[in-house]
MMTF fields as JSON, N, C-alpha, C and O atoms, coordinates in Angstrom:
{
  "mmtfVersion": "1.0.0",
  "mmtfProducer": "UNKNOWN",
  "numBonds": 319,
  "numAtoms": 320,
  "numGroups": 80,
  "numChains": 1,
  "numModels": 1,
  "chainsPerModel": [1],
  "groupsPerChain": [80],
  "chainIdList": ["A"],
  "bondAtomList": [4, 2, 8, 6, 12, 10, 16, 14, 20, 18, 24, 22, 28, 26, 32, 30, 36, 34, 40, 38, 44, 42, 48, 46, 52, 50, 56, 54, 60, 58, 64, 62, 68, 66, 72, 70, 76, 74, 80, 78, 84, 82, 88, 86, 92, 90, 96, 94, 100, 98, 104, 102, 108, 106, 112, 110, 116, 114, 120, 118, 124, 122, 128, 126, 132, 130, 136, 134, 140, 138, 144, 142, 148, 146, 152, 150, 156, 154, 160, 158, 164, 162, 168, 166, 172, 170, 176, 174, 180, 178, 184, 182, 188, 186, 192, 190, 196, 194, 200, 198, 204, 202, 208, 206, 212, 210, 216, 214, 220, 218, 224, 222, 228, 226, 232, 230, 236, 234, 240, 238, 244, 242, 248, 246, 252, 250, 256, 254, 260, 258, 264, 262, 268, 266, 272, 270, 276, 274, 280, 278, 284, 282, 288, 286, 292, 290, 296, 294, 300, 298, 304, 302, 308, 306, 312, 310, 316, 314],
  "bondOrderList": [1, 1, 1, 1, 1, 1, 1, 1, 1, 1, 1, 1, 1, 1, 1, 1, 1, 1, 1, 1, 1, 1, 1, 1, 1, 1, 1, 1, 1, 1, 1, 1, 1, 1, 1, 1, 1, 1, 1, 1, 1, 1, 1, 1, 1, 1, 1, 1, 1, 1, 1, 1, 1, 1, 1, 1, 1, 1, 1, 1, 1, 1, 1, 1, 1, 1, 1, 1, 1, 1, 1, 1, 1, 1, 1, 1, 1, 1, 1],
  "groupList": [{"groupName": "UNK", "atomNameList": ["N", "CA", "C", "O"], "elementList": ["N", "C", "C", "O"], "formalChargeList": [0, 0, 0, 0], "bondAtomList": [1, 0, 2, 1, 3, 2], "bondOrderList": [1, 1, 2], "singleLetterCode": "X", "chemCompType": "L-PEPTIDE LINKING"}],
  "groupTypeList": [0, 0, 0, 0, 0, 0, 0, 0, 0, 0, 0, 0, 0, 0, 0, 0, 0, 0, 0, 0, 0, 0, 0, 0, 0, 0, 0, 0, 0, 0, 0, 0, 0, 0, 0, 0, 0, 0, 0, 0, 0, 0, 0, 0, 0, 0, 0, 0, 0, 0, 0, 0, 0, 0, 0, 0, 0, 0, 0, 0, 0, 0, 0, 0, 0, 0, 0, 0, 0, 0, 0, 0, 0, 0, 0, 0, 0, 0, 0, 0],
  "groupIdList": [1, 2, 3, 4, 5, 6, 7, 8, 9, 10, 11, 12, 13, 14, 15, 16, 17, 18, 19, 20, 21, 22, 23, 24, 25, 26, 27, 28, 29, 30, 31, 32, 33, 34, 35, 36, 37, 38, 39, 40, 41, 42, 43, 44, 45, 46, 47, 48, 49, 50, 51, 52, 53, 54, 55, 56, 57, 58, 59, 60, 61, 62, 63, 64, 65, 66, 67, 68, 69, 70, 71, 72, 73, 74, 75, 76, 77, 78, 79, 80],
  "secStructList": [7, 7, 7, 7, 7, 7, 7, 7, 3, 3, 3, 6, 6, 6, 3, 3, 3, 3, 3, 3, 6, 6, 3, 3, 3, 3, 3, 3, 3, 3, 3, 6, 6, 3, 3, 3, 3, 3, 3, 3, 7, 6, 6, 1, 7, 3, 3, 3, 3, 1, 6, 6, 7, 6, 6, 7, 7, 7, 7, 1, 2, 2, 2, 2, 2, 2, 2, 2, 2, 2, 2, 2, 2, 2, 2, 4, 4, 4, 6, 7],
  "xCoordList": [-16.305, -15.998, -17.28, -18.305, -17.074, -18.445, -18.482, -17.789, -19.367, -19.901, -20.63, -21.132, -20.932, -21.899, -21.267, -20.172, -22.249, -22.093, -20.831, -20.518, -20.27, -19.51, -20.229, -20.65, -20.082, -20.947, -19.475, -18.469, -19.854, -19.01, -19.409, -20.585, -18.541, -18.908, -18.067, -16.854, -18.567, -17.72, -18.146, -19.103, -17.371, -17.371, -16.685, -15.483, -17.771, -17.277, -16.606, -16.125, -16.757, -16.081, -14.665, -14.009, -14.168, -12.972, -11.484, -10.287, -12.484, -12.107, -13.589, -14.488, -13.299, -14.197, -13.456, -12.428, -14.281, -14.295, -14.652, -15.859, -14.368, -15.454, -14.955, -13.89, -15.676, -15.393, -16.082, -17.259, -15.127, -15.804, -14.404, -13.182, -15.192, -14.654, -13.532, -12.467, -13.612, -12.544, -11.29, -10.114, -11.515, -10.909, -11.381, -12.414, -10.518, -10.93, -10.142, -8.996, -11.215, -11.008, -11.1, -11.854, -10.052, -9.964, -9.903, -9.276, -10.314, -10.39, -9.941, -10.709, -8.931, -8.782, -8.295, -7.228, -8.974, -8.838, -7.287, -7.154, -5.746, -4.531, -4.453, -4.257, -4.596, -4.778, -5.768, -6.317, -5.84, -7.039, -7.028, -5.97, -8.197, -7.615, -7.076, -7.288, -6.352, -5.415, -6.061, -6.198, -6.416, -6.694, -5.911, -5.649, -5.597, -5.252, -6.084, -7.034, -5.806, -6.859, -5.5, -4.287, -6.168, -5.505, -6.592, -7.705, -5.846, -6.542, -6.237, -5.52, -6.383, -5.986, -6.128, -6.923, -5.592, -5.946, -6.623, -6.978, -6.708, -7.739, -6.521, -6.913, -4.883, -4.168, -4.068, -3.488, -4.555, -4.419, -2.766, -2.515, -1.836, -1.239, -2.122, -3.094, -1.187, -1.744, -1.329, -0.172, -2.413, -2.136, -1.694, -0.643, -2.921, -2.593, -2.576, -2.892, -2.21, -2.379, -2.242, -1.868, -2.74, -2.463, -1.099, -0.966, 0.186, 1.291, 1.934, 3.158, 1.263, 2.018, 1.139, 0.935, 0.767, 0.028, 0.569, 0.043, 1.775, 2.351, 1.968, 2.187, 1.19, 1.675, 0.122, -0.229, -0.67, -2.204, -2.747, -2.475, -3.422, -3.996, -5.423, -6.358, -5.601, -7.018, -7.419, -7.191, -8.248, -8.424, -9.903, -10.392, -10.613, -11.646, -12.045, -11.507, -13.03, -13.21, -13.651, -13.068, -14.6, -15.26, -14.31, -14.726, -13.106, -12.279, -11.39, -11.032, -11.099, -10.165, -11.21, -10.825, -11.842, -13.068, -13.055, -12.2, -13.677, -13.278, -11.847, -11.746, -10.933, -9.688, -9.6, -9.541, -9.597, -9.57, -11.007, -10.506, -11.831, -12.914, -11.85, -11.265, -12.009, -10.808, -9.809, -9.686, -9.3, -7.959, -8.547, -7.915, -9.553, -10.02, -10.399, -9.927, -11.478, -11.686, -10.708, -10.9, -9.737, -8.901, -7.687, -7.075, -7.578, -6.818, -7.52, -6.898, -9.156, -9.944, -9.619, -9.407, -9.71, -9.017, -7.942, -7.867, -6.835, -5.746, -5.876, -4.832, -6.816, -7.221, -7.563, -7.092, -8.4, -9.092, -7.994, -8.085],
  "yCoordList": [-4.662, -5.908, -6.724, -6.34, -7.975, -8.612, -9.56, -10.492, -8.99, -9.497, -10.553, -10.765, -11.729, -12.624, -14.124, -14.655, -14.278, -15.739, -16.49, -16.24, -17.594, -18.31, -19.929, -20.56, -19.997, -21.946, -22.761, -22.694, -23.598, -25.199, -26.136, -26.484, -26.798, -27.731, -29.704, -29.909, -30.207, -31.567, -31.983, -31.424, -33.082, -33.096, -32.317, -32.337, -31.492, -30.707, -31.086, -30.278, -32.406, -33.382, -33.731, -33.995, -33.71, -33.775, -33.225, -32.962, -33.288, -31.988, -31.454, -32.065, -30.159, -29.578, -27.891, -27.325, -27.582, -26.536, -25.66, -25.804, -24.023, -22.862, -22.265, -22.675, -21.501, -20.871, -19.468, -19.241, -18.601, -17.028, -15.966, -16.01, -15.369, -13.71, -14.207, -13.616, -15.515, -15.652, -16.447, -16.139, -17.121, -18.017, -18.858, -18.928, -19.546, -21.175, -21.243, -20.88, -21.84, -22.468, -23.245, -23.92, -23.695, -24.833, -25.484, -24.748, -26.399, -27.077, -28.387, -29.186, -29.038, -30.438, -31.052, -30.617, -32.199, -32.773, -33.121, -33.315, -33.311, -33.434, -34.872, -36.026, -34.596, -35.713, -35.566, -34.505, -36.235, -36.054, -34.701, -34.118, -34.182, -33.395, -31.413, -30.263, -32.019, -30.848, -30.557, -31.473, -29.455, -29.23, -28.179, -27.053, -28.489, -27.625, -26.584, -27.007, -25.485, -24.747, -23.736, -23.635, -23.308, -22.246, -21.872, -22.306, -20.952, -20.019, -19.602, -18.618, -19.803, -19.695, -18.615, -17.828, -18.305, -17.666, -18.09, -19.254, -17.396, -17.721, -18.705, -19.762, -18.406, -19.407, -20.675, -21.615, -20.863, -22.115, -21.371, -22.166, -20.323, -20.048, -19.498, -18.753, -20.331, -20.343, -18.551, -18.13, -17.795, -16.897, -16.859, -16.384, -17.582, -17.748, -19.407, -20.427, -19.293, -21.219, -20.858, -19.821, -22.261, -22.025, -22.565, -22.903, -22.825, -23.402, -22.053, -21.96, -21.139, -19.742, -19.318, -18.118, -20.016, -19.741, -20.237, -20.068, -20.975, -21.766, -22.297, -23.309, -20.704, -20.549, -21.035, -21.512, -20.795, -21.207, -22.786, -23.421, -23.174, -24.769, -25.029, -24.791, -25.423, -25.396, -26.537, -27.417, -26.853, -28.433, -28.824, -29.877, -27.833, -28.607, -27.851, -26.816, -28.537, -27.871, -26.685, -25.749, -26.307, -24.954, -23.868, -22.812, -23.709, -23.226, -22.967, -21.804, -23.691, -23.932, -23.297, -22.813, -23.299, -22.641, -21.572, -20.824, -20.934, -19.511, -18.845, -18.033, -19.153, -19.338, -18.525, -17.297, -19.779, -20.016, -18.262, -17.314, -18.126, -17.359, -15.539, -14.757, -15.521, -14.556, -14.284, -13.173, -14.947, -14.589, -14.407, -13.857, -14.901, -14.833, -13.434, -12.781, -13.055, -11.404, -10.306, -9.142, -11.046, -10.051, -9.675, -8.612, -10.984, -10.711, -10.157, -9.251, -9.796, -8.733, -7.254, -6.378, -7.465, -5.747, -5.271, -4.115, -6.345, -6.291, -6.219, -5.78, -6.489, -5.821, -4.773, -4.186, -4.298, -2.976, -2.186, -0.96],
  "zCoordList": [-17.976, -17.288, -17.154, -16.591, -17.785, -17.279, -15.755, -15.347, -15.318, -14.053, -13.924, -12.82, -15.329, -15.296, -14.265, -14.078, -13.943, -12.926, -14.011, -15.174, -12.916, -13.944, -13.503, -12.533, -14.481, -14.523, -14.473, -15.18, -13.242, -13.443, -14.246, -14.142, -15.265, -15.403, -15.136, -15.074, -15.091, -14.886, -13.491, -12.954, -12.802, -11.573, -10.608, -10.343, -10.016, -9.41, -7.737, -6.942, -7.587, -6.64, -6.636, -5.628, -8.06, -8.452, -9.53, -9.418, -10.48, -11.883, -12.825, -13.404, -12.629, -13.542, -14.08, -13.71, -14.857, -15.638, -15.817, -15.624, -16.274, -15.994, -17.809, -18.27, -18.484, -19.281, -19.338, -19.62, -19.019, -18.875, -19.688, -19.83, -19.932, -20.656, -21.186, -21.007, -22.011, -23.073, -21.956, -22.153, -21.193, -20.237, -19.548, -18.882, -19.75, -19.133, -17.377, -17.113, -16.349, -15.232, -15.242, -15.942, -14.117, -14.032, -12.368, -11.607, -11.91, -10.66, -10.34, -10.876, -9.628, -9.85, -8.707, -8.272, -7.972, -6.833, -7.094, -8.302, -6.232, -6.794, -5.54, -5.921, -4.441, -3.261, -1.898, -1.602, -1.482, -0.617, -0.053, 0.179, 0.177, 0.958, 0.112, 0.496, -1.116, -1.947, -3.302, -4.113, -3.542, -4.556, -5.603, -5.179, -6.76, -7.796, -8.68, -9.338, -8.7, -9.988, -10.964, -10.784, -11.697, -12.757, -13.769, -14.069, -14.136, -15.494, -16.6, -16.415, -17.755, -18.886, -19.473, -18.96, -20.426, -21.189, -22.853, -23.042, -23.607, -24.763, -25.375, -25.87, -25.382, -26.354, -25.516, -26.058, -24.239, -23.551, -22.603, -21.698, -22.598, -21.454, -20.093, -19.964, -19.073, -17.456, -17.048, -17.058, -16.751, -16.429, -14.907, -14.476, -14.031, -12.659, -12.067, -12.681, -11.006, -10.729, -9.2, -8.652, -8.619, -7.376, -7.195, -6.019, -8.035, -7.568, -7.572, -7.472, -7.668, -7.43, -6.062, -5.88, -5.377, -4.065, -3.029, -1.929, -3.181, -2.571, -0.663, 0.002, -0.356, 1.227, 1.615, 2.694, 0.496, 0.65, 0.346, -0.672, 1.258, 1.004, 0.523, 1.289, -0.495, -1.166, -0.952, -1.782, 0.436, 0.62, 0.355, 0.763, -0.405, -1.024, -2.484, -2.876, -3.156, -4.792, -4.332, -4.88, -3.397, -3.308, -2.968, -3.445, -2.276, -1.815, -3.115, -3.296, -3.803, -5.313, -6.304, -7.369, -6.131, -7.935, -7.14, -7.613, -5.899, -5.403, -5.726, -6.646, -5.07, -5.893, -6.872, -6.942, -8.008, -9.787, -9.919, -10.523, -9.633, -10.05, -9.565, -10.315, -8.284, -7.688, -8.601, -9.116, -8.768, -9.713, -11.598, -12.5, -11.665, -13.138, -13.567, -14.498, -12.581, -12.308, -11.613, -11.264, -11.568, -10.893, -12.417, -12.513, -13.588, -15.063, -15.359, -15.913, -15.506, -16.288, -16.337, -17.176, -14.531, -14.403, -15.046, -15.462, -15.192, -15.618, -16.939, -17.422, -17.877, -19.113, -19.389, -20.363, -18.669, -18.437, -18.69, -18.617]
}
């Protein structure tokens, strides 16, 4: 499992991007206040999202890329 840092890139104020262990994050301001993330996989399918989080409120990017990062390392295991 790799354990390396994951880099943002874009605005991380509003939409940005992560690319680690063959998957793409993702982060995106949706309305004030609400934020969206998910995770891809290598063909571009969403493995996780926060619209499957339903009960949780991601009201800023740092909270949403934690998120999106959490759930990214948590499909690795699921490779393993």
């Amino acid at each position: 499992m790799d354990e390396s840092r994951i880099i943002w890139t874009g605005n991380l104020n509003d939409d940005c991007t992560a690319e680690w262990n063959g998957m793409m994050l993702r982060a995106e301001e949706m309305d004030r206040l609400q934020w969206w993330w998910a995770v891809y996989d290598a063909d571009g399918e969403i493995i996780d999202d926060s619209n499957r989080h339903t009960s949780e409120r991601f009201k800023n990017g740092k909270i949403a890329r934690q998120a999106a990062e959490a759930a990214a390392r948590q499909a690795i295991t699921w490779k393993s």
